[in-house]
C-alpha positions as semicolon CSV with decimal commas, in nm:
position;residue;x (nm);y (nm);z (nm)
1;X;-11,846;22,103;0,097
2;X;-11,750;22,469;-0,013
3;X;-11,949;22,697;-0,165
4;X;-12,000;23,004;-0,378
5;X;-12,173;23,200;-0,082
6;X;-11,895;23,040;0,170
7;X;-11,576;23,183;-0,064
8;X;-11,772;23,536;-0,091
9;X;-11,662;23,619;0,265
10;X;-11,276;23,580;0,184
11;X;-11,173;23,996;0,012
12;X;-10,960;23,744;-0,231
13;X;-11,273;23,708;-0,382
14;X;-11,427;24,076;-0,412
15;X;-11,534;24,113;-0,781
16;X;-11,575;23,737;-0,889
17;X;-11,931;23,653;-0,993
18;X;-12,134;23,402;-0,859
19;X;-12,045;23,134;-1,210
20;X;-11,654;23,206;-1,114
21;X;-11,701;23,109;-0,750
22;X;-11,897;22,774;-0,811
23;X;-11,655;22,689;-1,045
24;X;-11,358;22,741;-0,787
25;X;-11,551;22,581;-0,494
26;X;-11,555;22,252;-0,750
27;X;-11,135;22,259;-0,673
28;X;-11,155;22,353;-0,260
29;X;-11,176;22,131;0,017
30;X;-11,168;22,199;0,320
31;X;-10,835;22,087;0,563
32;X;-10,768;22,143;0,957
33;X;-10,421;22,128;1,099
34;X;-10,326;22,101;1,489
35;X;-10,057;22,340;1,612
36;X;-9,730;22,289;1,551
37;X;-9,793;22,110;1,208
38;X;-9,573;22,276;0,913
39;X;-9,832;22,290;0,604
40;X;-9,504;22,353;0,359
41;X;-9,170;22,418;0,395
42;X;-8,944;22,682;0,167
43;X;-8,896;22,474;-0,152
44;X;-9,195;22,251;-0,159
45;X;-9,412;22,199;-0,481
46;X;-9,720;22,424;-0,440
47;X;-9,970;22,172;-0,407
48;X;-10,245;22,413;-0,322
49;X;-10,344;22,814;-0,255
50;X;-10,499;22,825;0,082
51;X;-10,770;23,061;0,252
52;X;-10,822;23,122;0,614
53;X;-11,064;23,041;0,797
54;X;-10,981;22,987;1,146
55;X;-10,672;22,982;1,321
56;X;-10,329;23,144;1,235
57;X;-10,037;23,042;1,022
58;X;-9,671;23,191;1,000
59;X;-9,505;23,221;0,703
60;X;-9,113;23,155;0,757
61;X;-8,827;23,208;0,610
62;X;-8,507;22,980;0,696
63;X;-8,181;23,231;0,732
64;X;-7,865;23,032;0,695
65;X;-7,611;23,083;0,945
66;X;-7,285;22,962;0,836
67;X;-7,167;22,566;0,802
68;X;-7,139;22,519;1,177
69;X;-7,461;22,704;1,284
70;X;-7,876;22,604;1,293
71;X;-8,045;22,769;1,063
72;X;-8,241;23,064;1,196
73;X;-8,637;23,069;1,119
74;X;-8,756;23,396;1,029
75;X;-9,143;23,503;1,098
76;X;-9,233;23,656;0,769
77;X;-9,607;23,752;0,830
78;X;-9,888;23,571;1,016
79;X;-10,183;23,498;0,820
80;X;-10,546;23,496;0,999
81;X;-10,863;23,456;0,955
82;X;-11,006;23,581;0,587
83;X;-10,631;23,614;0,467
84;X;-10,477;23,402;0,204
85;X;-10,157;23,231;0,154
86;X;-9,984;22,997;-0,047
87;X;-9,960;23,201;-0,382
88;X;-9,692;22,993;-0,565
89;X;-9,942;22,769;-0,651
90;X;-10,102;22,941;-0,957
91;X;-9,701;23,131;-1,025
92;X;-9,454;22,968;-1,190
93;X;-9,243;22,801;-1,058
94;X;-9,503;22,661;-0,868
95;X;-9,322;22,652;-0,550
96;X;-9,362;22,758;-0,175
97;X;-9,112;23,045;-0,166
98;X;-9,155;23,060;0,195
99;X;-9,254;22,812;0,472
100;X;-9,594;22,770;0,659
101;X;-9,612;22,688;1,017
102;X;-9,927;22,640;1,232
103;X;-9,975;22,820;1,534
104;X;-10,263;22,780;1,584
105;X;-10,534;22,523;1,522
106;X;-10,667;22,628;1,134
107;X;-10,910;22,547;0,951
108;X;-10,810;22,645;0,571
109;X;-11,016;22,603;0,240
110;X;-10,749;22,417;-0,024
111;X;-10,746;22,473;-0,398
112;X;-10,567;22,242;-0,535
113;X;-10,322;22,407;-0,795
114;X;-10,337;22,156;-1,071
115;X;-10,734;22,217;-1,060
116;X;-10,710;22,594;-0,992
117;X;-10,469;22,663;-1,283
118;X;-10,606;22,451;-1,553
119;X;-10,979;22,661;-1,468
120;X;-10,807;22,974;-1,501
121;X;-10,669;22,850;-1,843
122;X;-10,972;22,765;-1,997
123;X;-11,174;23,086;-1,812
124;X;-10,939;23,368;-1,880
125;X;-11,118;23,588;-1,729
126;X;-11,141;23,396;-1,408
127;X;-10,745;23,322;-1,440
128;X;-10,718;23,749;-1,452
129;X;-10,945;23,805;-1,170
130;X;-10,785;23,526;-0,970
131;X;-10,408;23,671;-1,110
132;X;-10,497;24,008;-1,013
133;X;-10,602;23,950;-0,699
134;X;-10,218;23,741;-0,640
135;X;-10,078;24,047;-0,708
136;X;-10,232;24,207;-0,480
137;X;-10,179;23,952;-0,207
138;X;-9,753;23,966;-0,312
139;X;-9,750;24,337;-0,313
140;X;-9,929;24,383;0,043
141;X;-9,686;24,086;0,163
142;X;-9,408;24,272;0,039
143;X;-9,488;24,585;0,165
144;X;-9,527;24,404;0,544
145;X;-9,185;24,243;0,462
146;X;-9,037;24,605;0,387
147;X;-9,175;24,800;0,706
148;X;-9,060;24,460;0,916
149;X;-8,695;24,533;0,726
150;X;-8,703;24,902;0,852
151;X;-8,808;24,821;1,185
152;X;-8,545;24,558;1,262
153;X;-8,237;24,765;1,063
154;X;-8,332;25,118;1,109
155;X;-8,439;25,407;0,833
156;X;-8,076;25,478;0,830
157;X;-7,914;25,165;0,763
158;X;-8,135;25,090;0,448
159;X;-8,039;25,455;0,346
160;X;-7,671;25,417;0,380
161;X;-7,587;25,268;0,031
């Protein structure tokens, strides 16, 4: 069973009070996947937002090659321990916009989105804490995504156009 105290260790949660936490433990459970096991692919319907607590995850994206060719996974990030993932889940369109790949055993605490979204409808505040915190989670994933683009391409190809 999750708790309030348990989700306090996650920085996701940094802010909430203790009435905002028991409230989101009531739509966690807790799920353990072997290695090798894809949690969701690109496309999906985001059945869940997903915290870290053991193990590690990639988050892919599939790069198509032409008609003739495999497609090419991508490693986007790698999420560990304390991390979240799975934000699609509480953004419309509620879907995975990128795919999620054990490597690792892990051990993840679920919310499941249906739950998760109608609480942060009827507790607004909760649904802003929880929203701003997203954003925050997108805009550090996108800054990773950025630095990975300039290592791969080079300062000067990005600076070309």
């Amino acid at each position: 069973m999750i708790t309030a105290s348990h989700l306090k260790e996650f920085a996701f949660f940094k802010g909430f009070s203790d009435q905002q936490l028991e409230k989101l433990a009531g739509v966690a459970t807790e799920e353990t996947y072997d290695a090798g096991i894809q949690m969701y692919k690109n496309g999906d319907p985001a059945r869940a937002f997903f915290l870290i607590q053991e193990g590690k995850v990639i988050l892919v994206m599939d790069g198509y090659l032409g008609p003739h060719k495999p497609s090419m996974q991508v490693t986007v990030d790698v999420v560990t321990k304390g991390e979240s993932m799975g934000w699609s889940a509480v953004v419309e369109p509620y879907i995975y916009t990128l795919g999620a790949l054990c490597i690792d055993r892990a051990k993840v605490i679920a919310f499941e989105a249906p739950g998760l979204r109608r609480l942060m409808e009827e507790d607004t505040c909760l649904g802003y804490r929880i929203m701003k915190a997203t954003a925050q989670v997108i805009s550090n994933r996108l800054t990773h995504t950025r630095i990975i683009l300039v290592g791969e391409r080079g300062l000067s190809t990005l600076t070309e156009y």
